[in-house]
N, C-alpha and C positions, 0 to 999 in steps of 0.2 A: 238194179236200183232197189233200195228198203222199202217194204210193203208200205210205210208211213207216207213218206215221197210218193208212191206210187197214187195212196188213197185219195191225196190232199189235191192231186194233179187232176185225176176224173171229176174229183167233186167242184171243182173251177170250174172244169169244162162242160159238167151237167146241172149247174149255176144252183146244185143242192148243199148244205150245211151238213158236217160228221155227225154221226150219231156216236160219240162216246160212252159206254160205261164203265163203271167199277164193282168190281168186292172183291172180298178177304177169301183169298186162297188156302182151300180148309176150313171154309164157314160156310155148311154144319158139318162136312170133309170133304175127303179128297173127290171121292166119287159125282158129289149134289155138285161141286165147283165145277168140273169139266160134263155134268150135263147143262149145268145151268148155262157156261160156257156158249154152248152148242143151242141152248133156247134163244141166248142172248142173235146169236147169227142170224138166226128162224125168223127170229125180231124184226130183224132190220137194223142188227145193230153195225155198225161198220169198221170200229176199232176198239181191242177191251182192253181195260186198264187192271191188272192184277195186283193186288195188296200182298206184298211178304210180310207175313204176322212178324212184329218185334214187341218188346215189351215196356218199351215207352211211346206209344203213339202220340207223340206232343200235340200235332196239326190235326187229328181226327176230333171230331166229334164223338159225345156219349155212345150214340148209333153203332159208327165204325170200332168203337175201342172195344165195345160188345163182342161185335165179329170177331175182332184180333184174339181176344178173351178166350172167342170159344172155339177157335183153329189151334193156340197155343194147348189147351187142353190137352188136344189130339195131339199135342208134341208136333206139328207142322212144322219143318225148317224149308230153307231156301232149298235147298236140295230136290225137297217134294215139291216143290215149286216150278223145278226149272221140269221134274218129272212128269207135271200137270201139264204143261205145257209140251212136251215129248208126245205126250197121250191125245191133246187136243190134234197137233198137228197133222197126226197120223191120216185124220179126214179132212181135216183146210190147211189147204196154205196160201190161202188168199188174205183172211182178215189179219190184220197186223194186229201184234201183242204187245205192251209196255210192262213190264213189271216197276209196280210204283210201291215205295218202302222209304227206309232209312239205310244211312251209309253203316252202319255194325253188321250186320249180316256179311256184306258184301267185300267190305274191309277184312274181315276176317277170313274167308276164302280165298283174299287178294284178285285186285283187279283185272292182271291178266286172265289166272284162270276163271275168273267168274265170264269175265267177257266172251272168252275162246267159250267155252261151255256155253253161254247162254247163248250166242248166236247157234253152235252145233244142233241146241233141242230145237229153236227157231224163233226166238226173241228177238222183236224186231227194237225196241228201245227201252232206257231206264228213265225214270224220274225217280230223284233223288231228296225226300222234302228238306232233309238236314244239311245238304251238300250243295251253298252257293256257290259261282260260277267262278269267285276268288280261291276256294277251298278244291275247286274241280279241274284243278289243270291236269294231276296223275292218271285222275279215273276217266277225265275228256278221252285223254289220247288214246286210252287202251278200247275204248267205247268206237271211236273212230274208227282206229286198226283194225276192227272188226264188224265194220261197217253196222254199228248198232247208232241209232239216234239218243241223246243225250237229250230232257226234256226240261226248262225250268221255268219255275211259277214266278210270277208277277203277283201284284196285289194293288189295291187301291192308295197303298203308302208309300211305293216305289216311288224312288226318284228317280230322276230320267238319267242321271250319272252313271247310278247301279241298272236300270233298266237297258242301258244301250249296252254293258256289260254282258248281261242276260239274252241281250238280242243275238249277240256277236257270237257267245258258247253256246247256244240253245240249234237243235237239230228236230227235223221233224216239224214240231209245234212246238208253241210257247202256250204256256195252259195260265190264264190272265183269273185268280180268285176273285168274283164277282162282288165279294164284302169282305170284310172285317170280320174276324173274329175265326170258328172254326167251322170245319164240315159241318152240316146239317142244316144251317142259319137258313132264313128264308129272304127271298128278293121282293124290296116293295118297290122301288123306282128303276127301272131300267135306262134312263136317259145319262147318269153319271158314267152307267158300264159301258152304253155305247160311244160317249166321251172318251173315256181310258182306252177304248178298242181302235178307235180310230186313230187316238194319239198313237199308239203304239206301232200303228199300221203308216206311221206319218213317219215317225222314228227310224223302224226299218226298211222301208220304203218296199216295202210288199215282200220282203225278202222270206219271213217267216209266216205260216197261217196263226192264225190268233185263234184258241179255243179259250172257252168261257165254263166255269165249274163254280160249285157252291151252289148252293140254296135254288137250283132248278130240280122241282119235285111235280109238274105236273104239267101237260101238254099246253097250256097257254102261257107259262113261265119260257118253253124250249121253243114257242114258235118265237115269241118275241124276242130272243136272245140269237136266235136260229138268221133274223133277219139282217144284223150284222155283223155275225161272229161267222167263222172259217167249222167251227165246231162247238156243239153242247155236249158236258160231261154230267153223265148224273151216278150217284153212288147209293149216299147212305138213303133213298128210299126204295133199292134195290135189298142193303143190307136189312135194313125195315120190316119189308118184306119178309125175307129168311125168317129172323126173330118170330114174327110173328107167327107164321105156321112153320117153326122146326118141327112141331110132334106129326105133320101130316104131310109128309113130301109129294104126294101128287098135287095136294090143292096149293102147295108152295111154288111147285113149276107152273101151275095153272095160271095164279094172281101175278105171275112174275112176268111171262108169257105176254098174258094181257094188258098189263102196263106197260110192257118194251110197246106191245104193238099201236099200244095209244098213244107212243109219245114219238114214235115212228112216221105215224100219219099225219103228225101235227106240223112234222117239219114238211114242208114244203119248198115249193120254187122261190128265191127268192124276187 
């Protein structure tokens, strides 16, 4: 069974909410991403979400396009990507790994061999931001064949036509964007997303866990998201973080550290 399947199944059964994170693979490089990786586990984190640097990050916020920014620098490709994760694995292969990006990278290595390869280093799933579930039949199948989970987003504008679509090709999770607009935005009302979450959960009739992403930046945002969501994603104040102390890498894993484990303890039982 895929680490994904496997996580989503204990945290049913231990009536606890995922702790997802992100960031930019090669942000501030290769080395700071697979320790950070490895703080993130220490955390308490339970599934990471890896950014392949591209050069149009349409869906990122200022924050994440930063990141991207300063990974492509280093000339970061997919490649070093799927090798970050080679390197990670060597010591866990418990926590499941999504690598989250855009379809050009991936297209252009072609879908079999990306697939065949990314499961080999130990990728457990893709999300795809540019690649709806109408445009995803090629990349579904080869995704499947190689028993990798296939991830796609919702939003607050989805219609329930496209949304049952999304239910139908979506493996793993369905990752539900908590607002409008792009990474980084902040959440003032929580009652619309637990709305959306429940529809959703109504739609597929429990078939998929529902995680929740965007604008959750601090442990009272993630417990109240935490209460009816399968999973909280948090990213750009992870990436935040980095920016802020690139010149001093231990006080950057310190502040980093210390935020996973704040927003760690916040989730609780539901």
């Amino acid at each position: 069974m895929n680490r994904i399947n496997q996580l989503f199944l204990q945290q049913k059964k231990s009536k606890r909410t995922a702790f997802i994170t992100y960031l930019v693979c090669g942000d501030p490089d290769l080395k700071s991403t697979l320790k950070i990786m490895n703080l993130m586990v220490e955390s308490g984190v339970d599934l990471i979400e890896l950014g392949v640097p591209f050069t149009d990050p349409i869906a990122d916020g200022p924050t994440i396009q930063k990141g991207v920014e300063r990974a492509l620098k280093k000339n970061v490709s997919l490649l070093d990507v799927l090798k970050v994760v080679e390197a990670f694995r060597k010591s866990n292969q418990k926590t499941p790994l999504v690598l989250m990006g855009y379809m050009n990278p991936i297209e252009r290595m072609g879908f079999n061999k990306f697939s065949i390869q990314a499961k080999s280093k130990g990728v457990d799933g893709v999300l795809l931001v540019d690649s709806p579930p109408e445009e995803s039949e090629e990349i579904n199948s080869a995704l499947i064949k190689n028993d990798l989970c296939q991830i796609f987003l919702a939003s607050p504008t989805t219609e329930d036509k496209r949304l049952k679509k999304i239910i139908k090709y979506s493996t793993g999770y369905l990752y539900y964007v908590s607002i409008k607009g792009i990474t980084g935005s902040s959440i003032i009302d929580f009652k619309p997303i637990k709305k959306s979450v429940d529809h959703i959960r109504k739609l597929s009739k429990g078939s998929i866990p529902v995680t929740v992403g965007f604008g959750i930046k601090n442990g009272i945002t993630a417990k109240n998201i935490g209460k009816f969501s399968d999973g909280i994603i948090i990213g750009s104040s992870i990436v935040e973080l980095i920016e802020q102390h690139i010149d001093n890498k231990m006080i950057m894993y310190k502040k980093i550290k210390s935020f996973l484990m704040s927003i760690s303890k916040s989730i609780g039982e539901k």
